[in-house]
DOPA-105540 format. One line per field, with one value per residue (C-alpha): x, y, z; residue in one letter. Coordinates in steps of 0.001 Angstrom, whole numbers. Layout:
BEGIN
X (X|...) $
Y (Y|...) $
Z (Z|...) $
residuo (a|...) $
# end
This chain:
BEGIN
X (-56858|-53885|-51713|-54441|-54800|-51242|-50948|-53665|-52137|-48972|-50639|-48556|-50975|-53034|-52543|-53321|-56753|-57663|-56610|-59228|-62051|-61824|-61671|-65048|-66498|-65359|-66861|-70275|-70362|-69616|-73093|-75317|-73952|-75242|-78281|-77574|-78379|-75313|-76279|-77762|-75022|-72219|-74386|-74317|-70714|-70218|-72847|-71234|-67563|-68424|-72347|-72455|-70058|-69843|-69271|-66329|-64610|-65095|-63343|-60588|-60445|-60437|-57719|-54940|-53485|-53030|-51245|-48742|-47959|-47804|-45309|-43304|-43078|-42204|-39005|-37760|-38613|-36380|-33805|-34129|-35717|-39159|-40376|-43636|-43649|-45106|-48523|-46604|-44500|-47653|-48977|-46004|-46416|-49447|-49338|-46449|-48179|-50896|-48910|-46951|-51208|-52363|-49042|-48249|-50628|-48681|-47720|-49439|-50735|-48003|-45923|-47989|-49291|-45911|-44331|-46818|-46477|-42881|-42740|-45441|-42521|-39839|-41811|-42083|-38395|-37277|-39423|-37667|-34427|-34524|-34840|-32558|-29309|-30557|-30617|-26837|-25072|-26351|-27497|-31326|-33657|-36016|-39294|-39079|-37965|-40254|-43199|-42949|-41902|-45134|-47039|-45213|-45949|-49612|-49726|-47567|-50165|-52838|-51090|-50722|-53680|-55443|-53842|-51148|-52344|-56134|-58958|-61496|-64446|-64741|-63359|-59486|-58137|-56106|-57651|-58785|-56024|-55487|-57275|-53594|-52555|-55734|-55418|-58017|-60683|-60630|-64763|-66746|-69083|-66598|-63341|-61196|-58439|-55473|-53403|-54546|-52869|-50049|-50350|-50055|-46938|-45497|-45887|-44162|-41230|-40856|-40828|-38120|-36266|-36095|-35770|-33992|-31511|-28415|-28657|-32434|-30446|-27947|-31206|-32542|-29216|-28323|-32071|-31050|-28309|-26306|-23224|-22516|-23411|-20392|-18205|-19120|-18376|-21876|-22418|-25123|-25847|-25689|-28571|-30579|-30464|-31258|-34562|-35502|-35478|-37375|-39825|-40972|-40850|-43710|-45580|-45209|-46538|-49881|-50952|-50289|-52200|-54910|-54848|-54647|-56577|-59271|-59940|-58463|-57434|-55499|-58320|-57319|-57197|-58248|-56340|-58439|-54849|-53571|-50244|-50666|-52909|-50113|-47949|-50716|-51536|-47547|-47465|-51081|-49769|-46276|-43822|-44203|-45886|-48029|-49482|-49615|-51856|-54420|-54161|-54837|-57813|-59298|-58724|-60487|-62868|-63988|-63696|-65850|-68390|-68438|-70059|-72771|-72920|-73748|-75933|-77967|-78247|-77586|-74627|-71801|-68705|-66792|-67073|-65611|-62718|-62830|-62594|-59557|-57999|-58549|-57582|-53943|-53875|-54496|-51701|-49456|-48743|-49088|-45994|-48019|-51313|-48368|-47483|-50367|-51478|-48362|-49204|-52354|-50930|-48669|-51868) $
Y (15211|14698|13179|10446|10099|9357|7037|4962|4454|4141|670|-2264|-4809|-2222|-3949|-6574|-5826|-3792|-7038|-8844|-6670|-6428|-10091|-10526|-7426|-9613|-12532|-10608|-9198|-13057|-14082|-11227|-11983|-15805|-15160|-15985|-13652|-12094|-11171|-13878|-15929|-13996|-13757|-17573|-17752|-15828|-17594|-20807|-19592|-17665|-17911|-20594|-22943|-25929|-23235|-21502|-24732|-25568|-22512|-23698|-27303|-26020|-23499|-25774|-27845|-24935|-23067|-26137|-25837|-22336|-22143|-25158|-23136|-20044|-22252|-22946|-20085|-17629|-19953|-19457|-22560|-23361|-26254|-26993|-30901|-29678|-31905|-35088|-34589|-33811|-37051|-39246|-37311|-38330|-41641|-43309|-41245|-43529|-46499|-45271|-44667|-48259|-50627|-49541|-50625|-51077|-46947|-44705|-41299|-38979|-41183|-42750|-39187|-37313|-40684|-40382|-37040|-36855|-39959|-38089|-34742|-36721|-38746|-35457|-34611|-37622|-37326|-33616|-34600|-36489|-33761|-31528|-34077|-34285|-30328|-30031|-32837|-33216|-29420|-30598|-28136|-28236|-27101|-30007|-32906|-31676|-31508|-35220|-36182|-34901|-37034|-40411|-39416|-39113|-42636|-44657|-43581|-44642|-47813|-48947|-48068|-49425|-52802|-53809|-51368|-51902|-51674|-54040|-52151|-50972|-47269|-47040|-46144|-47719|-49183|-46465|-45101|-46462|-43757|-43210|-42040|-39474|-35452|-34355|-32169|-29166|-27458|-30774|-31848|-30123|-31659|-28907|-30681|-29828|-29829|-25620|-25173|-27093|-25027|-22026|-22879|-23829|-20625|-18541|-21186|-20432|-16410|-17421|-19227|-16690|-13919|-14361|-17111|-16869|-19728|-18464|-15216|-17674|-19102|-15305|-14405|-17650|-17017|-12954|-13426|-17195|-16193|-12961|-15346|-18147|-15354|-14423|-18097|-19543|-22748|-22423|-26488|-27204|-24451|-24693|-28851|-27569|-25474|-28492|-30453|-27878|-27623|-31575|-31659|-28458|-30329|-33918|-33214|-31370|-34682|-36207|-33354|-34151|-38023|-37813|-34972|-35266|-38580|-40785|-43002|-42592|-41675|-41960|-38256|-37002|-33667|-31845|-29895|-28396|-28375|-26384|-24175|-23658|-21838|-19526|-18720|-18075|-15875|-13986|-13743|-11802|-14482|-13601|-16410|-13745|-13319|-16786|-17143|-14403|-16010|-19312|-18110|-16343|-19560|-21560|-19221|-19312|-23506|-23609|-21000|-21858|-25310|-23759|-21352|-24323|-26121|-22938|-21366|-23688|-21548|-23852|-24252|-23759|-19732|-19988|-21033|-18498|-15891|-17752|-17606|-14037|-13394|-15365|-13559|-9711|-10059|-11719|-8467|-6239|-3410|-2272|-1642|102|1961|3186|4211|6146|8176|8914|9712|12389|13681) $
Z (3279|1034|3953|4559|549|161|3273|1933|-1229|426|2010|1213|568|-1270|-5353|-3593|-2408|-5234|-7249|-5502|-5386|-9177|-9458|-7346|-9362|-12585|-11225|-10566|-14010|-15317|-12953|-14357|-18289|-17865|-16149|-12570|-10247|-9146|-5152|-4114|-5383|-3824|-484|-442|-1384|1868|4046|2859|4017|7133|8085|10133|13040|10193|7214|9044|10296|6561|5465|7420|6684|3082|3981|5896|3051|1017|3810|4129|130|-199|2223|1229|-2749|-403|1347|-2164|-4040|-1762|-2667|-5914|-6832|-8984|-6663|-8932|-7852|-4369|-5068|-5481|-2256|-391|-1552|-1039|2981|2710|1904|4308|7159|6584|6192|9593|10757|9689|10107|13797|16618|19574|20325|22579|21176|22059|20183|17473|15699|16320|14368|11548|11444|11072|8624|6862|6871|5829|2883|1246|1590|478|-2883|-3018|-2443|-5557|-7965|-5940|-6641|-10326|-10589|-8178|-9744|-13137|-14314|-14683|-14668|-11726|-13212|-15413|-12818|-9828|-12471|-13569|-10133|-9306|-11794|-10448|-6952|-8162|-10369|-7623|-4918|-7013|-7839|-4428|-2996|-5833|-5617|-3076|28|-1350|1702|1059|-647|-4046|-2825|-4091|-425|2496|5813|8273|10490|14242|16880|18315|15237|14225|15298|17335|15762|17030|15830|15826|13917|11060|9557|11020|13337|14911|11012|10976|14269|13157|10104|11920|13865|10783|9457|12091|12157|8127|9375|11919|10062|7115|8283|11563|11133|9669|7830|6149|5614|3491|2142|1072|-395|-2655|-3900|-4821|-6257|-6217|-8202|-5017|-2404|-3845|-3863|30|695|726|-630|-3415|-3803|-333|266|-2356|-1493|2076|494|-1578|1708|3882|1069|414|4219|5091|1889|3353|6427|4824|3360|6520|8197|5695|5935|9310|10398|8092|6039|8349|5608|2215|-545|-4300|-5164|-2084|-3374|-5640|-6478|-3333|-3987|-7335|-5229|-2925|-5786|-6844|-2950|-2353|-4825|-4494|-591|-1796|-891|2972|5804|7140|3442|2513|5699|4781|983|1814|4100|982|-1219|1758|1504|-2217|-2376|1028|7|-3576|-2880|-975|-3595|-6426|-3866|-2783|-6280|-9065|-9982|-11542|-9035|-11377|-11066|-7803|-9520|-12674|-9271|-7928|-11758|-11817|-8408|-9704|-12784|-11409|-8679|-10852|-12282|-8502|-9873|-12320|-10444|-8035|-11034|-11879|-7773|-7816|-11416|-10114|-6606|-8952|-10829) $
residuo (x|x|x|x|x|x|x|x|x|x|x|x|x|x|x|x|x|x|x|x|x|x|x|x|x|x|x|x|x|x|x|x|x|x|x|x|x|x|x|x|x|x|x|x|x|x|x|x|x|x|x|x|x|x|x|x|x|x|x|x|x|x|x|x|x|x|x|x|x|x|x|x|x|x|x|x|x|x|x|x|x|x|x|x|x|x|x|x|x|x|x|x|x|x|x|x|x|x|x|x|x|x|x|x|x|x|x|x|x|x|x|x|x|x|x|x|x|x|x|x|x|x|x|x|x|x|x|x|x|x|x|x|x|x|x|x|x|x|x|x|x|x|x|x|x|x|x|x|x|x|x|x|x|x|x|x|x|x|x|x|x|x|x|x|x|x|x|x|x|x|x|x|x|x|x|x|x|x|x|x|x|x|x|x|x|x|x|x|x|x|x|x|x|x|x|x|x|x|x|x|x|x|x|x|x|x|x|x|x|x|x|x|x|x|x|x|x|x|x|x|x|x|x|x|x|x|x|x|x|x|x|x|x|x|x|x|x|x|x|x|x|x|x|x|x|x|x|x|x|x|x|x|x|x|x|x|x|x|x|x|x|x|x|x|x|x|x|x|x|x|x|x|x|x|x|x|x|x|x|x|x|x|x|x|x|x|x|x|x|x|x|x|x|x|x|x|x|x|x|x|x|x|x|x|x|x|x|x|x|x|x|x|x|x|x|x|x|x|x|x|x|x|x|x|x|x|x|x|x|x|x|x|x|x|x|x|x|x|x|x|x|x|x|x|x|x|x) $
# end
C-alpha cells in the first residue's frame, strides 16, 4: 500500500493535475456563490468540448493556435529569452499568408498553400528578428521591445485591412483566399483543418530539435546558464537570435494556419489573444511539447465548452476564463504543491 502511495505521488505531472482539479472545484464553488447551478453548468461545459462530432472538432479548432504559440514561447524561453510579442508575430504570419492567399492566382495547390504557408512562417520571423538585433546589438530588454512590437503588429494589421487591403463590405477584413491556397478541413461541417496536424508535427520537430540536436542542446545550455556556455565556446547572440527566429516562425505560421485553415480571409481581430494564451499554456504544460499539447487541449477545451456553457445555461463566459486564470495562477507556483506532496509523503 505504501509502495503504490509513494509512486502516485511520485507522478510527474501530479501538481499539475491537482492544480487543475482545484481550479474546476474553485470554479464550481464561484457557480453555486452567484446562483448558477454549478452541475449543470460544468456538464454543459463538457458536452460543449467533447459531446458531440461539431463540439470536439471545436475543441480542436480552439486548441491549434494556442499549440503553435505555446511552443513558439517554449523555442525562446529555453534560450533564455521572454518572447511576450508572440501575438503580434502570429498576426504579421497571419496577415502576408493572406496576402501570399489573395495576390497569387496562377499556382497549383501543392505549391500555392506550402508558399502561403511558409510566407506566413517567415512573416513572423521577420517581425522577431527585429527585437532580437535591438536586444544583441543594443542591450534592449526583450520583454519590453517584443511587447510593443506586439501592439504595432496588432494596429498595422488593422490599418491595412481597414483601409489599403480593405474587402468591399463594411467587415474590416481582406478578400477571401484563392481555393489553392485554403487547408483542407479535416471533421466537416467543423472549422478543424489540416493547421492541428500541422500543429502536431510541429510539436515533435520542437522535441527533436531540443532535445536531440546538438545545436537545441546549444539552445538548452545558453538558456541555463549563458555566461558557462561563452566560456564552452557557444555563441550566446547568435543562439538566442537563432531562438528569436524559430520562435516568430512556429507563431507566424499559426496565423497562417488560422487564416488559412479556418477564416479563409484576414479578419480584424480574428485573435481573441492566442498568442498571450500561448505563454500561459507553455508554462501550465512545464516547458515540454508533449505538455504544451495536453495544455493547449485543456485551454481548447474550456473556450469550446465554455460557449456552450453561456448558450445552454445563461452562465457568463467569462467563468470559463476565471478557470483558465486559476488554472495559470495554481501551476505557476507547481514546487510548492511538490513541497507540500513530499511533507505529507514524510508524515
Amino acid at each position: 500500500m505504501l509502495r503504490r502511495a509513494r509512486r502516485f505521488l511520485e507522478f510527474p505531472f501530479l501538481p499539475e493535475v491537482v492544480a487543475i482539479l482545484t481550479a474546476f472545484l474553485l470554479g464550481l464553488l464561484v457557480l453555486f456563490f452567484t446562483g448558477y447551478p454549478p452541475l449543470r453548468a460544468f456538464s454543459a461545459l463538457f458536452r460543449g468540448a467533447f459531446g458531440s462530432r461539431n463540439a470536439f472538432g471545436q475543441t480542436l479548432t480552439q486548441a491549434t493556435p494556442i499549440l503553435f504559440t505555446s511552443l513558439s514561447f517554449l523555442l525562446s524561453f529555453r534560450a533564455g529569452i521572454f518572447n511576450i510579442g508572440i501575438e503580434g508575430q502570429l498576426l504579421m504570419g497571419a496577415f502576408v499568408a493572406a496576402l501570399l492567399g489573395t495576390m497569387i492566382r496562377s499556382l497549383p495547390l501543392p505549391l500555392h498553400l506550402p508558399l502561403a504557408l511558409l510566407g506566413g512562417g517567415l512573416g513572423g520571423a521577420l517581425w522577431a528578428l527585429i527585437p532580437a538585433l535591438i536586444k544583441t546589438y543594443l542591450g534592449a530588454h526583450e520583454v519590453i521591445t517584443t511587447m510593443m512590437m506586439s501592439y504595432i503588429a496588432s494596429y498595422l494589421t488593422s490599418y491595412f485591412v481597414n483601409y489599403p487591403f480593405k474587402a468591399p463590405g463594411w467587415v474590416a477584413q481582406t478578400n477571401p483566399v484563392q481555393p489553392t491556397a485554403l487547408l483542407p478541413r479535416i471533421l466537416p461541417p467543423t472549422q478543424l483543418s489540416l493547421a492541428f496536424p500541422l500543429a502536431l508535427v510541429f510539436s515533435v520537430l520542437v522535441f527533436y530539435f531540443l532535445f536531440r540536436t546538438y545545436l537545441g542542446f546549444q539552445v538548452r545550455a545558453v538558456g541555463l546558464n549563458p555566461e558557462v556556455a561563452e566560456n564552452r565556446g557557444i555563441s550566446v547572440a547568435s543562439r538566442q537570435i537563432l531562438a528569436f527566429l524559430l520562435s516568430g516562425f512556429v507563431a507566424g505560421i499559426g496565423g497562417a494556419g488560422e487564416v488559412l485553415g479556418v477564416h479563409g480571409k484576414f479578419v480584424d481581430g480574428f485573435s481573441p489573444g492566442y498568442g498571450w494564451d500561448g505563454i500561459a499554456v507553455s508554462l501550465v504544460g512545464r516547458l515540454h511539447p508533449l505538455g504544451c499539447i495536453l495544455a493547449s487541449l485543456l485551454f481548447g477545451m474550456l473556450r469550446a465548452g465554455g460557449m456552450t456553457m453561456a448558450r445552454v445555461t445563461k452562465v457568463p463566459l467569462d467563468l470559463s476564463l476565471i478557470i483558465q486564470a486559476l488554472v495559470i495562477l495554481l501551476i505557476a507556483a507547481p514546487r510548492l504543491i511538490r513541497i507540500f506532496i513530499l511533507r505529507k509523503r514524510g508524515l
